[in-house]
N, C-alpha and C positions, 0 to 999 in steps of 0.2 A: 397488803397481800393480794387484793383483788384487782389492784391496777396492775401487778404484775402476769397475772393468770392469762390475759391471751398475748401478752407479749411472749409469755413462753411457748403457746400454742404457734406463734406466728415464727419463733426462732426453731420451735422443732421441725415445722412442714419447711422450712428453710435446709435444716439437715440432711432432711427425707429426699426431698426434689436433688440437692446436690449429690448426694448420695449415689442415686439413680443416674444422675447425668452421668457421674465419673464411671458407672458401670455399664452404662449406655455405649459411652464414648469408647470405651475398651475392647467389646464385643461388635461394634459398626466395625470399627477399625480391622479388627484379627478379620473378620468373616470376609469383609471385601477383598483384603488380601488375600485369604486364602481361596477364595473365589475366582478372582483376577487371575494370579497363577497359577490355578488350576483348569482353565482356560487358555493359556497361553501353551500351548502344544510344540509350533514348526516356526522358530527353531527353540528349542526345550530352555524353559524359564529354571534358572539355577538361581537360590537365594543366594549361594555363597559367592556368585558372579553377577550377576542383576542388580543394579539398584531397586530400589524401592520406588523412585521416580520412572522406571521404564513403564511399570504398571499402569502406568497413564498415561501414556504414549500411544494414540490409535490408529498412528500411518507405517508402515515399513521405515525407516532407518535406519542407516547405521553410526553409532553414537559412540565415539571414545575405542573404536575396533569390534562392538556388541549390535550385533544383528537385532531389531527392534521391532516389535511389533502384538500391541495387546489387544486381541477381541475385545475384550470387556476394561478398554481403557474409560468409559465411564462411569463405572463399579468404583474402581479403585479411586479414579475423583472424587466421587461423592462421599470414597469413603476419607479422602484427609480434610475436605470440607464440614463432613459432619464430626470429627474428631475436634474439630480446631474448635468449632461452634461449643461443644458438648460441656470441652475441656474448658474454656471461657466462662460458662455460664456455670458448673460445678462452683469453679474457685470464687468469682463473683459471689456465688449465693451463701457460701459455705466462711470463706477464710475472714467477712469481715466479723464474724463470732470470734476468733481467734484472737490473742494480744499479742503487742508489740508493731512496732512501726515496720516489721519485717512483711507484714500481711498486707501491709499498701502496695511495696516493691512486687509481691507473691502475682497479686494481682493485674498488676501491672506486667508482668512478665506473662500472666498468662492470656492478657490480651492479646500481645504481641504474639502471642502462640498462633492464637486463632487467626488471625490477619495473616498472619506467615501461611499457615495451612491453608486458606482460602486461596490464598495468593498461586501455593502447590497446585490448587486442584483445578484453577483457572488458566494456569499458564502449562502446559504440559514441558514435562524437561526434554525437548526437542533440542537442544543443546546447550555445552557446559562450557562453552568458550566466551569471557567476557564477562559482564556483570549483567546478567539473564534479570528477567519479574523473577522467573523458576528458581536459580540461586540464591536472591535476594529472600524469596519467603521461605525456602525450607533453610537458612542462615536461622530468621528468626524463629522459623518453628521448633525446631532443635534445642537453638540456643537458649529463646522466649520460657520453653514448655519445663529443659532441666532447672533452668533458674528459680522457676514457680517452685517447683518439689525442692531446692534448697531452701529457698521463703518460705513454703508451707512449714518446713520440718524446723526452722528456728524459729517460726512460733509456735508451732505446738509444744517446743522446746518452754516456752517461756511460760510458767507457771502463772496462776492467776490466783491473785489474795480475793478474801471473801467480800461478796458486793450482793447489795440488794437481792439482785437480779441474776444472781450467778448460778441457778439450780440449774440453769439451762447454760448461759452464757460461757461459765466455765470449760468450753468445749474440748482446750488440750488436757483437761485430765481427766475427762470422761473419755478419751482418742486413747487416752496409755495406759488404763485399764484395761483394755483389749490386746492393744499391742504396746508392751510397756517401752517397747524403743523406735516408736515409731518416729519418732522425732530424727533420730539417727537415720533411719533407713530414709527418709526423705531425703536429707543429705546427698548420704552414701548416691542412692541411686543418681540423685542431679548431677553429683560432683564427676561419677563415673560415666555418665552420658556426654557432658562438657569433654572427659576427656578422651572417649570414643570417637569424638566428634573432631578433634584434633588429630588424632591418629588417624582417621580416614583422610582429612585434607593435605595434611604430609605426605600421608603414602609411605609414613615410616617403617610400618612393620608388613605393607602389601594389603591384601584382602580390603579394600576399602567397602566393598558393597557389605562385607560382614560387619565392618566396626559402624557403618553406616548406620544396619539395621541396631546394632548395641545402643548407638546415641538415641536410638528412636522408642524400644522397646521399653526402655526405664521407665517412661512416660507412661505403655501400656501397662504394666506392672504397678505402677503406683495408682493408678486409675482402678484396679481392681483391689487393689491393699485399700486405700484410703476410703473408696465409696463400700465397700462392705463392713468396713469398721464405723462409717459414719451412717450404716443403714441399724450397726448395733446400737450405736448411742440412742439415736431414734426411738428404736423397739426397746430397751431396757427404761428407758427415759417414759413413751408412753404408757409401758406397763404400771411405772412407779406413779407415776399420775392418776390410774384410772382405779387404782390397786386401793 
């Protein structure tokens, strides 16, 4: 029992820190944008016709028939580079507590997040003709970041039999205690973001810059669901400790 005692200590400040990343990562994210275009005045930034890529656009253009031009395009940079980062470093610290082989892919995918999002925030979407760095990394950011929340949510799907080590370890079923379907809602949200993300490149149903923002937000959303439910496991977990 006493070899296991700061390994627990070192798995919960593991929770704590991811936790805070994913909550971190959520709030950079929303504030820069909404900062960005709320700065973006002449000619007036409409989310439901804007991409999300114009926001970081700092010279006049004009892109796809959309007049261009962000004040604060290095706002919004920093904010998909410190998303990608945040988002990387959460699931790195957090999913390998989680079982099943689903949490290697989870991670994996959310590397590819952040490298994609880096890629966004370095390459400005200055245009969409061709296979762009700009194309190429928000493909993987998109794609990278809904995959991670399908991985995440089939392992926290997967239950964990009793282990030494498991007061802490067992981390999906201390996760659905709080939110008992959270497992689902990981899913759900990747699976609808994957196909927001289809819908905007078709152009099936129009409004691309809205389904745009749909494949992107899941990620916001799950970044606040997931790091406040694993700031609970945390605090319920050190209470039980200290108690």
């Amino acid at each position: 029992m006493q070899q296991g005692k700061p390994r627990d200590h070192r798995h919960l400040g593991r929770i704590a820190a991811g936790g805070a990343a994913f909550i971190l990562a959520a709030l950079v994210y929303v504030v820069t944008e909404a900062v960005s275009a709320a700065a973006w005045q002449n000619p007036p930034y409409f989310y439901a016709y804007n991409y999300i890529s114009d926001l970081g656009v700092g010279r006049s253009l004009t892109i796809d028939g959309r007049e261009v031009l962000s004040p604060l395009a290095a706002v919004m940079n920093f904010g998909f580079q410190a998303h990608g980062l945040l988002f990387a470093l959460g699931c790195l610290l957090v999913l390998p507590l989680l079982d099943g082989k689903m949490k290697r892919f989870a991670c994996a995918a959310a590397v590819v997040h952040g490298i994609g999002n880096g890629m966004v925030g370095y390459f400005p979407g200055e245009s969409y003709s061709g296979v762009s760095p700009h194309v190429v990394g928000a493909g993987m950011a998109i794609l990278g970041g809904n995959l991670a929340l399908i991985g995440a949510g089939l392992s926290i799907g997967r239950r964990v039999g009793a282990r030494e080590d498991g007061a802490v370890l067992r981390l999906s079923d201390r996760l659905v205690r709080f939110v008992p379907r959270l497992s689902w809602i990981g899913i759900g949200l990747g699976s609808f973001g994957i196909a927001a993300l289809a819908i905007m490149v078709t152009r099936v149903l129009g409004y691309p810059a809205v389904f745009e923002r749909l494949s992107v937000y899941t990620m916001t959303a799950w970044d606040l669901l997931f790091g406040c439910c694993l700031l609970a496991v945390w605090f319920a977990s050190s209470r039980s400790k200290s108690a």
